[in-house]
C-alpha beads as a LAMMPS data file, in Angstrom:
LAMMPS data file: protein, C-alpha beads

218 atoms
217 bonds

1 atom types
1 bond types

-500.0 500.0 xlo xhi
-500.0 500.0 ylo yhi
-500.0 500.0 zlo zhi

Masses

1 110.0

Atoms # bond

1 1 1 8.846 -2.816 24.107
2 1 1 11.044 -2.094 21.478
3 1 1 10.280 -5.654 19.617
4 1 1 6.942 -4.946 20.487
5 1 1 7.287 -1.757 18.920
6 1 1 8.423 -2.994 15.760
7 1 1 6.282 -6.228 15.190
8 1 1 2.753 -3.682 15.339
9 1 1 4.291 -1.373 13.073
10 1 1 4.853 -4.031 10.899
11 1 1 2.047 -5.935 11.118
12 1 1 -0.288 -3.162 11.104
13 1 1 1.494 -2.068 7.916
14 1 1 1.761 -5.125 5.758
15 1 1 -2.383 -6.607 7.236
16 1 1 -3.671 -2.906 5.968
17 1 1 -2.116 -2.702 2.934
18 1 1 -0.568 -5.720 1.661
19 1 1 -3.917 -6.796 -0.149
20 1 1 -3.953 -3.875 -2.035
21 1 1 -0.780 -3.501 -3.013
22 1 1 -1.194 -7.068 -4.277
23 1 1 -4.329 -6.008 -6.193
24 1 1 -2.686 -3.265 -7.485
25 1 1 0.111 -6.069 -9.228
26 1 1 -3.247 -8.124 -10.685
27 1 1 -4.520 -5.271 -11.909
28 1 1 -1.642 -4.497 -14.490
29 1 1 -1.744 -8.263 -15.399
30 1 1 1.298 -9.350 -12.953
31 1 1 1.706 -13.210 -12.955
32 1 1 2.255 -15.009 -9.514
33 1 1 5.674 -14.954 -9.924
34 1 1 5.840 -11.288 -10.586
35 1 1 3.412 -10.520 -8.061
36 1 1 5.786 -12.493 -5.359
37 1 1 8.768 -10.708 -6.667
38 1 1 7.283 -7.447 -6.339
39 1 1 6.695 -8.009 -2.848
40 1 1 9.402 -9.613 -1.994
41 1 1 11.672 -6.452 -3.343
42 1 1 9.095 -3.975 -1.835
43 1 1 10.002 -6.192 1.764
44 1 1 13.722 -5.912 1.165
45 1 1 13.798 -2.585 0.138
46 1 1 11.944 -1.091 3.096
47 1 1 14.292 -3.596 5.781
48 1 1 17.118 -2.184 4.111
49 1 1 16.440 1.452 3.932
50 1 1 14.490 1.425 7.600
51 1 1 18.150 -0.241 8.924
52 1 1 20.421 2.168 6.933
53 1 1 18.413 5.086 7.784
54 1 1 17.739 4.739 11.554
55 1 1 21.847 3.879 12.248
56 1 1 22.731 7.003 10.374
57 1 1 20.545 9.180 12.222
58 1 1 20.274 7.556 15.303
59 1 1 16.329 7.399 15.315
60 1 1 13.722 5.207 14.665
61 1 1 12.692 6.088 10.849
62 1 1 10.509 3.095 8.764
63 1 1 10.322 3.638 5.175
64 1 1 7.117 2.177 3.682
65 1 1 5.078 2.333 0.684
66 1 1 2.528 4.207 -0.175
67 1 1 -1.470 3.264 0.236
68 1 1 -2.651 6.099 -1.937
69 1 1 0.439 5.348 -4.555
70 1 1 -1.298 1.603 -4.745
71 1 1 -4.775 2.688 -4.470
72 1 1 -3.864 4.891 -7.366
73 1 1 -2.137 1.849 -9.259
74 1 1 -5.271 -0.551 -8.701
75 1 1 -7.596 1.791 -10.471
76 1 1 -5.095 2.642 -13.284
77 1 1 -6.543 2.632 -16.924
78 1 1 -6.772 -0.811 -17.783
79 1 1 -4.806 -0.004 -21.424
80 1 1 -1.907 0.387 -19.240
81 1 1 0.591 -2.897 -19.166
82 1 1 2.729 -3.775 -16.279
83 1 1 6.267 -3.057 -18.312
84 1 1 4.918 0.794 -19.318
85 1 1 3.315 0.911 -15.496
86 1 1 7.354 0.019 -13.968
87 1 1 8.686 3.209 -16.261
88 1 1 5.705 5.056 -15.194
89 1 1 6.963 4.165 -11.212
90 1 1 10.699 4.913 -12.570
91 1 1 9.576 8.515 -13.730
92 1 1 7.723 9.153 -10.395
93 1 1 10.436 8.026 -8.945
94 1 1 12.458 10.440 -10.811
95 1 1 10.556 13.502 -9.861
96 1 1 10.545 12.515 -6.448
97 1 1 14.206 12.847 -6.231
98 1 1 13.723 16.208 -7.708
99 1 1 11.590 17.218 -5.026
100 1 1 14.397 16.363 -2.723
101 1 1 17.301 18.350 -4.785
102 1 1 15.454 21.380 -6.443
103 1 1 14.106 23.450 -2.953
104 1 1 11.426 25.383 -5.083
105 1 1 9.857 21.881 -6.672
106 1 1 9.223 20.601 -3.043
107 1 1 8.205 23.640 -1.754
108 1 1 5.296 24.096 -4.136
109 1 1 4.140 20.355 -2.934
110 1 1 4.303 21.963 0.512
111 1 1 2.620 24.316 0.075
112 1 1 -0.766 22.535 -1.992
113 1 1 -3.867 22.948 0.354
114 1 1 -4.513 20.744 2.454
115 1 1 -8.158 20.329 1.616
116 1 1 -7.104 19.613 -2.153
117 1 1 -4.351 17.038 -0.734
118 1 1 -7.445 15.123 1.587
119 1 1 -9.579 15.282 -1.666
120 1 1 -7.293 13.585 -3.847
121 1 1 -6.744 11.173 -0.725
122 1 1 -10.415 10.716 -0.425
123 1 1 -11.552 10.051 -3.831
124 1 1 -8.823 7.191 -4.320
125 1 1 -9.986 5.430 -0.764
126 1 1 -13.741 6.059 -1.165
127 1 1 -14.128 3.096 -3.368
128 1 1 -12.546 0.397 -0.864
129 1 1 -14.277 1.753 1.715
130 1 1 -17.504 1.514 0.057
131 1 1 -16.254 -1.977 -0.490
132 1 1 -16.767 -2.603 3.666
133 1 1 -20.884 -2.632 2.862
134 1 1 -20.663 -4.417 -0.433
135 1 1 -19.012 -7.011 1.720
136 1 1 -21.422 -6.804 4.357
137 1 1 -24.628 -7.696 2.162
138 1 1 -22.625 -11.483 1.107
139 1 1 -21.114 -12.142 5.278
140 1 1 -22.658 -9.797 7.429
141 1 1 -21.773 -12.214 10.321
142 1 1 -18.208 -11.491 9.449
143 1 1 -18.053 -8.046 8.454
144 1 1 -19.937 -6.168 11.010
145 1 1 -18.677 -7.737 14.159
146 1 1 -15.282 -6.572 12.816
147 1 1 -16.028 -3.208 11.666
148 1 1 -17.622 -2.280 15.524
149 1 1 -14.332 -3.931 16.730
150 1 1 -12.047 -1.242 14.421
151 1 1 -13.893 1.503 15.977
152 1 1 -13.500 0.361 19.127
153 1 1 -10.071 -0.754 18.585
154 1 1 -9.490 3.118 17.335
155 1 1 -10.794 4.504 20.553
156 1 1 -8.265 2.889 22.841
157 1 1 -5.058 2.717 19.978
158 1 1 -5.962 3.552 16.438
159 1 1 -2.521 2.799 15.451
160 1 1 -3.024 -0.478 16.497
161 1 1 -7.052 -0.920 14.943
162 1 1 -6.015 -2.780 11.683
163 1 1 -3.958 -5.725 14.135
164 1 1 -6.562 -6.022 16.177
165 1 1 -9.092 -6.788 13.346
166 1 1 -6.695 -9.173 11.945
167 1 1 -6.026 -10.955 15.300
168 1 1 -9.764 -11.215 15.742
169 1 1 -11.004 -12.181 11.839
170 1 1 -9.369 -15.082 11.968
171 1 1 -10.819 -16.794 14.671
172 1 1 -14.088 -15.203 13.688
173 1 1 -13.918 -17.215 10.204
174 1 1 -13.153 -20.416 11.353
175 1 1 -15.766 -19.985 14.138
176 1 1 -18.269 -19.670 11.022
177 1 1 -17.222 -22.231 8.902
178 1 1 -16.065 -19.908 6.199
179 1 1 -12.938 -21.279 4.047
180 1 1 -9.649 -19.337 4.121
181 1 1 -7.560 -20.051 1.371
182 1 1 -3.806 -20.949 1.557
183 1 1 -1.536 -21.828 -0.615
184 1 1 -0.938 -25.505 -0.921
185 1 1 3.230 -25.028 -0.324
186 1 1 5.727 -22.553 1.108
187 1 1 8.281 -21.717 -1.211
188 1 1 11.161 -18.985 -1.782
189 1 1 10.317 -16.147 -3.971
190 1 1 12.439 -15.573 -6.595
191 1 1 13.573 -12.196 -8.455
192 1 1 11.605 -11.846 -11.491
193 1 1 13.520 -9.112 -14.399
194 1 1 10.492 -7.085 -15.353
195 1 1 11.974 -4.284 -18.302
196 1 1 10.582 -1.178 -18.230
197 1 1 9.100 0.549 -21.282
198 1 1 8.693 4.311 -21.587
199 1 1 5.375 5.459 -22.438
200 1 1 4.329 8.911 -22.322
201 1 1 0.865 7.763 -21.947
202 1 1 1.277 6.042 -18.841
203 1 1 4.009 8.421 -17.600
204 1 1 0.974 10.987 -17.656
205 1 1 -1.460 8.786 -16.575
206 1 1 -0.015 6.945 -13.930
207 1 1 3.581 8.484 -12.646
208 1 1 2.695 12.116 -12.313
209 1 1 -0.697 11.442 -10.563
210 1 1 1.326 8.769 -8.907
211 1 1 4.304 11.419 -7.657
212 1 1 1.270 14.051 -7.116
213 1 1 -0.566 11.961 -4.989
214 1 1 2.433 10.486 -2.696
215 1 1 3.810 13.648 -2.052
216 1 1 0.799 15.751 -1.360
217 1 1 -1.339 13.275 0.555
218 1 1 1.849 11.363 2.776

Bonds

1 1 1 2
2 1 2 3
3 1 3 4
4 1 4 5
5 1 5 6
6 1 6 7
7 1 7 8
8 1 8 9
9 1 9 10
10 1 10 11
11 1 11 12
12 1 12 13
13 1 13 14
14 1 14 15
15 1 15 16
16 1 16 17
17 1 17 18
18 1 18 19
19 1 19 20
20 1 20 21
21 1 21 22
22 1 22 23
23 1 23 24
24 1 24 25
25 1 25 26
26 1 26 27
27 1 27 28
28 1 28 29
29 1 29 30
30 1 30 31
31 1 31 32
32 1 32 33
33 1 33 34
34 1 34 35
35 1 35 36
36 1 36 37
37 1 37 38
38 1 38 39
39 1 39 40
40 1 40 41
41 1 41 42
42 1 42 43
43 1 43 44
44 1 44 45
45 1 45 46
46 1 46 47
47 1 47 48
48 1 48 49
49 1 49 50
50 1 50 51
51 1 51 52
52 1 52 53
53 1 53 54
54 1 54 55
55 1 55 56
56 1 56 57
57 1 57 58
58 1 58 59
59 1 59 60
60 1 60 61
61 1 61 62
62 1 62 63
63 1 63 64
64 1 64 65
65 1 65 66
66 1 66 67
67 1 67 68
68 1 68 69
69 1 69 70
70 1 70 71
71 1 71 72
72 1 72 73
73 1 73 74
74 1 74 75
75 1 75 76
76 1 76 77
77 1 77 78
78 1 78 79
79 1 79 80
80 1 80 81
81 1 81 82
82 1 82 83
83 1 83 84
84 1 84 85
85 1 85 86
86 1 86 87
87 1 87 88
88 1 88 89
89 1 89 90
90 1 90 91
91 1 91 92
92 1 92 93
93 1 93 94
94 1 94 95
95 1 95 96
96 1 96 97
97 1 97 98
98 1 98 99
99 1 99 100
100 1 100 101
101 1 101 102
102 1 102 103
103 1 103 104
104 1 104 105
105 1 105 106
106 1 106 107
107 1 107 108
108 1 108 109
109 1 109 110
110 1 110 111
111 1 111 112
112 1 112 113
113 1 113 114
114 1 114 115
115 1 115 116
116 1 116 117
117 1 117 118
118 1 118 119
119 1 119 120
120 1 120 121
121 1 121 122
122 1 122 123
123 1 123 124
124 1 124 125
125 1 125 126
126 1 126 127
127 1 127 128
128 1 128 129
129 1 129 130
130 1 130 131
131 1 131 132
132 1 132 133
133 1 133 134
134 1 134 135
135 1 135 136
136 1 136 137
137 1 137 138
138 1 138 139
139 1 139 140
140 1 140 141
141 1 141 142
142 1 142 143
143 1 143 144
144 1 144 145
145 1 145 146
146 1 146 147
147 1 147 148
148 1 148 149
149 1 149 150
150 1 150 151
151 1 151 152
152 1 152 153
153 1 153 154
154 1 154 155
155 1 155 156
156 1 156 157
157 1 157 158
158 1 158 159
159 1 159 160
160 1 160 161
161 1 161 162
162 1 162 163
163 1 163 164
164 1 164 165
165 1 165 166
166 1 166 167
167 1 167 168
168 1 168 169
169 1 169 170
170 1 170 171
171 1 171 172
172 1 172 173
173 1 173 174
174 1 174 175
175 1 175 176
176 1 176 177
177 1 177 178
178 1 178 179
179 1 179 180
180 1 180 181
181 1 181 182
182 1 182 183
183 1 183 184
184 1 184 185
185 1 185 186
186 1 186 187
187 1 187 188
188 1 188 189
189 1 189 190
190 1 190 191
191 1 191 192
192 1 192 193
193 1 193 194
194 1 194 195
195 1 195 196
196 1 196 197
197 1 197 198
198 1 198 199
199 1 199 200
200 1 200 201
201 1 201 202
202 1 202 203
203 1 203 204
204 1 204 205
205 1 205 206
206 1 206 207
207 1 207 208
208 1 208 209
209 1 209 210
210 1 210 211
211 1 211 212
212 1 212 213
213 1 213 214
214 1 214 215
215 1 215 216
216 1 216 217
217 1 217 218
């Protein structure tokens, strides 16, 4: 159970959310390389502090990112580059910290409606899930048979929904012919330096609304 336990947790995080935190690397102009390195640290980062953090308190705790956070990056202003984007992450990162050390910084978070947190939350997901019936006009085959087997899947274990759709899409492509695209080898990522530059623009634009978002809505 415990394996069990683990593999839906992370399967259910990386098939919900992987795409768009992929997206979110495109849409700052990340090359393939960068893309796979920004992944591959996300991966590491969350093994490493899940590990460290669940032997130190002696309970299960999974650090993840966030899916507003890369909603939020995949609509960013286009004018924004991927170096001023990583010190726009570096500053929210920053005032996250400050949430944790100054009591009255994260208890003003706290203590932002929750109707204004589920709005911000709202308008960043409305567009992808909009996206389900734009999809559904070009492969309705595809995309309605899975959509009634989410909200059945959510009935019975929502948790569990998004693994279930995966386990089943698969099959459900082949079965109608349509091509899934893989890559044509398996290869190591590699670590890919990426500077950061420091511009107020995108620290305004990008990592408040970035720290905002995270902290109010997860």
């Amino acid at each position: 159970s415990i394996v069990a336990a683990a593999l839906v947790a992370v399967l259910v995080g990386f098939g919900g959310t992987l795409a768009v935190v992929v997206q979110a690397a495109g849409h700052l102009g990340a090359t393939p390389g960068q893309t796979a390195s920004w992944v591959a640290a996300l991966c590491l980062a969350i093994a490493g502090t899940s590990i460290v953090l669940s032997v130190r308190y002696r309970m299960p705790i999974v650090t993840a990112w966030s899916l507003a956070g890369a909603v939020l990056i995949a609509s960013a202003p286009p004018e924004i580059t991927l170096s001023a984007a990583i010190g726009a992450f570096l500053a929210s990162a920053v005032l996250t910290i400050l949430a944790g050390l100054v009591p009255a910084l994260g208890g003003a978070i706290a203590r932002l409606p929750p109707s204004i947190a589920g709005a911000m939350l709202a308008g960043l997901l409305l567009r992808f899930v909009l996206g389900v019936f734009q999809a559904a006009q070009g492969s309705p085959g595809l995309v309605l048979p899975l959509l009634a087997v989410f909200l059945l899947a959510r009935l019975a274990h929502a948790a569990s929904a998004p693994l279930v759709v995966i386990l089943c899409g698969v099959p459900l492509a082949l079965a109608l012919g349509l091509p899934i695209p893989m890559p044509s080898g398996l290869e190591w990522s590699a670590p890919v330096l990426m500077p950061p530059s420091f511009v107020p623009a995108a620290i305004l634009g990008l990592g408040v609304p970035l720290f905002l978002v995270t902290m109010a809505t997860q």
